[in-house]
N, C-alpha and C positions, 0 to 999 in steps of 0.2 A: 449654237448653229447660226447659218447667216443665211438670208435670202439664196445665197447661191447652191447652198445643200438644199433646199427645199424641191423633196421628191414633186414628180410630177405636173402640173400645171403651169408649164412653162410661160405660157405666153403672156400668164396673169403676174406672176413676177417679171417678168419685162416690161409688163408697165408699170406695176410697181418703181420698178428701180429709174426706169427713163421721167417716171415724174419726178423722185429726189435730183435726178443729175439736171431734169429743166429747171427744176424749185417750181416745180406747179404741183404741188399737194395740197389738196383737198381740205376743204374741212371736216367732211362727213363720208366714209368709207362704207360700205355692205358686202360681209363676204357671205355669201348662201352657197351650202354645200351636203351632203350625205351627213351623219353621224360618225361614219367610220373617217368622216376627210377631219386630221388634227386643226382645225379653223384657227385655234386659240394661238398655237405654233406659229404657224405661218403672220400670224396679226402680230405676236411680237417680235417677229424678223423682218417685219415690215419696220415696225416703230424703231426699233433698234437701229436702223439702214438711215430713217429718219433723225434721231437723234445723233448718230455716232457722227462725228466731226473727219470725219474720211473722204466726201465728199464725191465718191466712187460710186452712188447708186447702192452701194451695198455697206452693213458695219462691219469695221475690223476685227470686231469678236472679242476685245482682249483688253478693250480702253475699261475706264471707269463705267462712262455710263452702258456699255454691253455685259460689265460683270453684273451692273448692280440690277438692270433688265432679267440676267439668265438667275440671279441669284431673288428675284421679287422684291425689290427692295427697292424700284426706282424714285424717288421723292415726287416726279411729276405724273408718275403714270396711274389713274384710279382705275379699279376694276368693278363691275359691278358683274351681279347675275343673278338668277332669281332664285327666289327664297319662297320653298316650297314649289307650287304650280308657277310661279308668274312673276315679273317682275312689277310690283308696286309703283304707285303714286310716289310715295314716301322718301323712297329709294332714290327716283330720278331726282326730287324736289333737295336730298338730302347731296348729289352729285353735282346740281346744278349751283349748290353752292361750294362746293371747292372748286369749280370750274372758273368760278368767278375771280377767284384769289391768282395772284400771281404768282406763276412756276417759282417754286424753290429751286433749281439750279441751274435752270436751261431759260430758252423763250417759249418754250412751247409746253401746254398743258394736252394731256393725251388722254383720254378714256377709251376702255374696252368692256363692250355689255354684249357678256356671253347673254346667249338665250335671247338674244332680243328680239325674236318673234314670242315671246311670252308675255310679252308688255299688257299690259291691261288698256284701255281706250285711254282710260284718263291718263295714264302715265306718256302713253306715245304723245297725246295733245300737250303735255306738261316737253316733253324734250324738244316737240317740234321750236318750239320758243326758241332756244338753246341751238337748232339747226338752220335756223332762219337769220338769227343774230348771235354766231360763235363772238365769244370773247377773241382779240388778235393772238393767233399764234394755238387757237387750239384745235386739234383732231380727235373725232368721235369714231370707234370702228365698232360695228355693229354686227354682232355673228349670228348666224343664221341656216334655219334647216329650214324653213317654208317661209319664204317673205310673203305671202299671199296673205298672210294673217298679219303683213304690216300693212299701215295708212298709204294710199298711194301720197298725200302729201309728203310722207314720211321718205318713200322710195325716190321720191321727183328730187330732194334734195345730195342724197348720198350719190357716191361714186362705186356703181356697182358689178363686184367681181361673181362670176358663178363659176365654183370650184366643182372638178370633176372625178370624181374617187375614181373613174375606169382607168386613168392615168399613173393610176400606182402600179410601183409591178408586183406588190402581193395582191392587188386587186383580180388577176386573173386567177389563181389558187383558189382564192373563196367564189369565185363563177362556175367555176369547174364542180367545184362541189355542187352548190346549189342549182345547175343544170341536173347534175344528176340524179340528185332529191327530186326536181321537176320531173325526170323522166319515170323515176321507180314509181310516182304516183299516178301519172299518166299509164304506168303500166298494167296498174294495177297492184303492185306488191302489197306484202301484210305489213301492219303497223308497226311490228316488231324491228321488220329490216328497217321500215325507213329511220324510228328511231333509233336504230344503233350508229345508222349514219350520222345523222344531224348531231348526236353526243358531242362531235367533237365542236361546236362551235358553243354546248354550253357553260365554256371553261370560265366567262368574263361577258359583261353587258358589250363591250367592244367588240368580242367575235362574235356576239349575236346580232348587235345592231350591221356589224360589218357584213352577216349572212343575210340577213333582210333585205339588205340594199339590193344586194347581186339578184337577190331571189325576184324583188318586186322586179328589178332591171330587167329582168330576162322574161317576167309574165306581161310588160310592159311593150316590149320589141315584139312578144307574139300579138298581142292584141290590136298594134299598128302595123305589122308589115303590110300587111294586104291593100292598104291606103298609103301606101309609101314606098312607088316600084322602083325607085333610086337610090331605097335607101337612106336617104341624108338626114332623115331622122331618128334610125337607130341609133342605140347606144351602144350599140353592140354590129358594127354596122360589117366587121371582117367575121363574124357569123353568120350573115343575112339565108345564103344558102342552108342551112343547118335551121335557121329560125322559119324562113318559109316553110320548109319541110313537114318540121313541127307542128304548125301555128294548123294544118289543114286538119290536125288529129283529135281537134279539139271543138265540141261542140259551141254552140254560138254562146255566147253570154257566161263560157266557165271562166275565162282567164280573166274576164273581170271580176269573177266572184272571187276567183286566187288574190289577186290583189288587194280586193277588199280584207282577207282574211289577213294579209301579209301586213296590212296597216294594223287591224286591228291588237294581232302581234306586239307591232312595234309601238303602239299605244299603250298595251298591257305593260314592257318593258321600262315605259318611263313615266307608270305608276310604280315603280318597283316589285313586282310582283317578279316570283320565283323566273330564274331563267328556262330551266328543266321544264319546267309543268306550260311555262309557255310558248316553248318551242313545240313541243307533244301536241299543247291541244291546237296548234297551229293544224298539225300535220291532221289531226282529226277532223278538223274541220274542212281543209284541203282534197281529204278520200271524203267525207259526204257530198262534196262536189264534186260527185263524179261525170266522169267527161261523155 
C-alpha cells in the first residue's frame, strides 16, 4: 500500500506527502490515535513515500526499497516496541546505537517505536538526547494512544499527527452497535440480551478494542454536549440531535462512571485478560451503574 490508499484521515497524509514534495521532513514524527486506527500502516506508507525515489509525495509501491519496507526487511529501518508492559532504558540505549551507524543503503536511518507512550521516564530522558541531536538524515516516528503519558519535552520536539478512527468507513458499523448496547442498558435490559449482543465483537482484541473506542466516544459526546451548544467538539457531531436527546436520560455523574468502566475494560484487554469475560464484566459493571 501507498499513502494514497490510506483509508481515512486525509488531511494528515496531505501533509505527509506535501512535506516529502517540499523536502521538509522532520526529524521526529508522533502519530496518536485509537487502538483500532492501524498507526504502524500508515507510519510505513509514510517512510516508504519517504525513501522511495518517486519524488511524487507518495512510493511507487513496486521499487526495491517499497518491496523490501512491505516485505520487513528494510536495512535502514529499526523497529522497536515494548517488551512486556513498557518500553525500557535498555531498548532505547540499545537503538540509539544503530542510529548512530550509517544507513546501509539509503541516507536516511528511520525508527519506528510502536507503544511509545509506554516508555518508562528514564528511557523517554535517554531518547530525548537522540531528539534534540538526530544523527543527519535520521527520522524517529513515534506511535501512540495517549501522548499525555509522554514528556512534554518529548511532545515539544516531534511533529504531531492525531489520527481519527471516526474517519473509517467501517468505523460507523461498530458505532451503531455500541449505541445500541448504550441504549439496551440505559433501558434497562437483562444481562443476557445485552451479552448476546456484544458476542459479536469478542471474536479478536481488534473488534473489542475497536468497540471500546465507539462505546467510550459515544459516552464521551453524552457527557459534553450540554457544554458544547455548537457542537464543534463532538465526535460525533452529525449525531448531536440523537446525543442531546440522550444525554438528558441520564442521571448526573453516570456517564462518567460509563467511561470509567470502558477504560477500565480497555485496561483489562491489554493485560491480556480473556476477551469474553471482559466484555461481560464490563456490561456488569455498566447495569450497577444504574442511571
Amino acid at each position: 500500500m501507498s499513502l494514497k490508499d490510506t483509508k481515512g484521515n486525509r488531511k494528515v497524509v496531505e501533509r505527509m506527502s506535501r512535506a516529502i514534495v517540499n523536502r521538509s521532513i522532520s526529524h521526529a514524527y508522533l502519530l496518536e490515535g485509537d487502538s483500532s486506527i492501524d498507526k504502524l500502516g500508515l507510519a510505513e506508507n509514510f517512510v516508504k513515500a519517504i525513501l522511495c525515489g518517486s519524488g511524487e509525495g507518495d512510493s511507487c509501491d513496486c521499487c526495491i526499497s517499497c518491496n523490501k519496507i512491505d516485505h520487513g526487511n528494510h536495512e535502514d529501518i529499526v523497529y522497536l516496541a515494548a517488551e512486556g508492559n513498557s518500553i525500557k532504558d535498555e531498548a532505547v540505549e540499545e537503538l540509539q546505537g544503530r542510529l548512530k551507524k550509517k544507513p546501509y543503503v539509503g541516507d536516511r536511518n528511520i525508527a519506528i517505536l510502536q507503544d511509545a507512550d509506554t516508555m518508562t521516564l528514564r528511557a523517554q530522558n535517554r531518547l530525548l538526547k537522540t531528539l534534540e541531536e538526530p544523527a543527519p538524515g535520521t527520522v524517529l516516528i513515534l506511535l501512540s494512544e495517549n501522548m499525555e503519558n509522554l514528556a512534554q519535552t518529548i511532545l515539544s520536539r516531534c511533529v504531531i499527527f492525531k489520527l481519527n478512527a471516526y474517519e473509517l468507513p467501517e468505523y460507523n458499523d461498530v458505532l451503531d452497535g455500541a449505541v445500541e448496547i448504550a441504549d439496551m442498558l440505559l433501558d434497562g435490559k437483562p444481562f443476557y440480551a445485552v451479552s448476546g449482543r456484544i458476542s459479536e465483537y469478542t471474536a479478536n482484541r481488534d473488534a473489542a478494542f475497536a468497540f471500546l473506542d465507539a462505546l467510550e466516544g459515544w459516552y464521551r459526546d453524552l457527557a459534553i454536549c450540554e457544554y458544547d451548544a455548537q457542537g464543534q467538539m463532538l465526535f460525533h457531531a452529525d449525531r448531536a440531535g440523537d446525543i442531546r436527546r440522550r444525554s438528558r436520560l441520564y442521571q448526573r455523574g453516570a456517564v462518567d462512571r460509563a467511561v470509567a468502566a470502558v477504560e477500565e475494560a480497555r485496561n483489562d484487554l491489554k493485560r491480556n485478560l480473556n476477551i469474553g469475560y471482559t466484555l461481560r464484566n464490563m456490561i456488569l459493571k455498566l447495569e450497577d451503574n444504574r442511571w
